[in-house]
C-alpha angles and dihedrals in degrees: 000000000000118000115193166169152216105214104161103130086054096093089048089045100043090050091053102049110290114150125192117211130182115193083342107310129120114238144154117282099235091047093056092056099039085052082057093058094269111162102162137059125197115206124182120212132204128185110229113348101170121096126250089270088051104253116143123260084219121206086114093322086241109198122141095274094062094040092052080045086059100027090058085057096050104050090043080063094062090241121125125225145215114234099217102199108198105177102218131075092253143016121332127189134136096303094053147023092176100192106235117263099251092046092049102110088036113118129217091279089045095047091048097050090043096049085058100045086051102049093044093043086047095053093037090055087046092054090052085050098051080243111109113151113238099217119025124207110211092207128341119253100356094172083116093029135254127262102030138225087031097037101046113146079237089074089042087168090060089047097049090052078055095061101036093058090060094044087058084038081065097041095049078049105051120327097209094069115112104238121210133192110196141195131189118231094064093181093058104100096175086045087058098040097052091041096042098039082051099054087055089045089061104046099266111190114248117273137174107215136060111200124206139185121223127182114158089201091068097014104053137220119358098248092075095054090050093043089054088051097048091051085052103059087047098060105026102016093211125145105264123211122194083226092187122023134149145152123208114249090200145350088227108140105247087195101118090058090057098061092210134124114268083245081051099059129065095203126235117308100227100061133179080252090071104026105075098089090053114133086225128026137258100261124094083257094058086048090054093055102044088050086055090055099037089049093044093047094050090055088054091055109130109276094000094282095139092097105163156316139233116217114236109245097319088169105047100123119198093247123153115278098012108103142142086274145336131241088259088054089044090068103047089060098040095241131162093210144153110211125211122113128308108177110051094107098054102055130099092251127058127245088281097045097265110155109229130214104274084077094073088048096059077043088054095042094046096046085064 
């Protein structure tokens, strides 16, 4: 099973300050993991996510340069990564598939022939460099399309020309790589049949991997995330990967840490507000028990085709200047903000650094 984790912001956090400790000791992030069973490292990508005067979007400032910085590590760990192309030159989900900057008078001709271009010119630089991923996303939480206008999930055959171009754009590269198309909502059966029956109808390329989110704190009981992927297995048979998953360990404030003015901070995303139907509870033993469910219920999935998860940012500590976004990436999404961070309480390490005890149960459940 793969056991694993998105640690993009590492190289940001580590640069300003972040420290990683384990009983107590400081050691290397990736060796701690590594130490927990890890065996799997999940790293986005965006194309250009600095404004026009130069100033960094934040959030990990994930261009190629500081994926191949994190990628070298990796691979000197003798773990493997996921290469998580999100097409944009900053975050996509299902709220927004901003086109990148320099694509942005590109039509739907012009979109298809450049995403491939891109993907096969990205994998190809990362071969030069050793450093080759070992899974590819082609986009990051599709489930509304990539690339929009022109990508919305509305024009599902111009999506699916999208995604098939970086497919190919994988394939040109290495045609070994697993390749995995992913959606957000992974308890939402009807959501999965009608996006994934369409992409056949209109001619999607082949893939291996179905990707999921899960977060129990917006997407309910676990039951409704194993049910999906049973269903699933049942109607596509595909290896399915929980690609984003995580549990808050407290609803302790982190401001402090942040150094920021209460105006200057958007708060944790998981608040008291929106915890209170959670199976298990806010509090690193709560943590601990959701991951030994969540653990135990992937390996039940139909046939076995539960293979994996990535924690989402277990290691995003709440350090000064690396938030969810900056004032120059605000404004290329059109957002009203703040910034701040949004994500420290629900890691795997506390606010210092400190690794918490979820971390012995994925140890436990990769050892089997």
């Amino acid at each position: 099973m793969i056991h694993g984790m998105d640690i993009s912001s590492m190289d940001e956090v580590v640069r300003l300050g972040g420290r990683f400790y384990d009983k107590g000791e400081e050691k290397d992030l990736i060796q701690i993991l590594k130490s927990y069973g890890v065996n799997y490292v999940r790293l986005r990508l965006w194309m250009n996510p600095y404004g026009v005067n130069g100033k960094a979007y934040g959030a990990g400032c994930n261009d190629l340069d500081a994926t191949v910085r994190m990628a070298e590590k990796v691979k000197a760990a003798g773990m493997k990564y996921l290469l998580d192309f999100h097409y944009s030159d900053f975050w996509t989900d299902p709220g927004k598939q901003i086109k990148p900057k320099a694509w942005k008078e590109y039509g739907e001709e012009e979109l298809e022939a450049a995403l491939y271009e891109y993907t096969k010119d990205t994998l190809f630089f990362l071969k030069e460099k050793n450093c080759l991923p070992d899974m590819v996303q082609v986009g990051n939480e599709i489930t509304n399309g990539m690339l929009w206008p022109e990508g919305h999930c509305r024009k599902f055959e111009r999506l699916t020309r999208f995604i098939n171009a970086g497919i190919r754009g994988v394939r040109k590269a290495d045609k070994t790589i697993p390749v995995m198309l992913h959606l957000d909502q992974g308890n939402r059966q009807e959501l999965y049949r009608e996006w994934f029956d369409n992409y056949q109808k209109y001619g999607g390329e082949d893939f291996e991997i179905i990707g999921l989110s899960y977060y129990p704190v917006w997407n309910g009981g676990l039951k409704g995330l194993t049910d999906n992927m049973n269903v699933l297995a049942d109607r596509y048979g595909k290896e399915m990967i929980v690609a984003e998953v995580s549990q808050p360990f407290t609803m302790e404030d982190y401001g402090s840490y942040e150094g920021l003015a209460p105006e200057e901070r958007k708060g944790y995303a998981a608040k008291p507000e929106n915890t209170g139907a959670l199976e298990y509870p806010a509090t690193a033993e709560g943590q601990c028990a959701f991951m030994e469910r969540f653990l135990e219920e992937l390996g039940k999935v139909k046939g076995g085709l539960g293979s994996g998860y990535f924690y989402w940012e277990p290691a995003w500590l709440p350090v000064k200047g690396s938030g969810w976004a900056t004032k120059e990436s605000l404004r290329y999404m059109d957002d009203p903000g703040p910034c701040g961070n949004e994500w420290a309480n629900q890691g795997l390490f506390d606010y210092k650094g400190n690794a918490l005890p979820a971390l012995e149960v994925i140890r436990r459940f990769a050892a089997m």
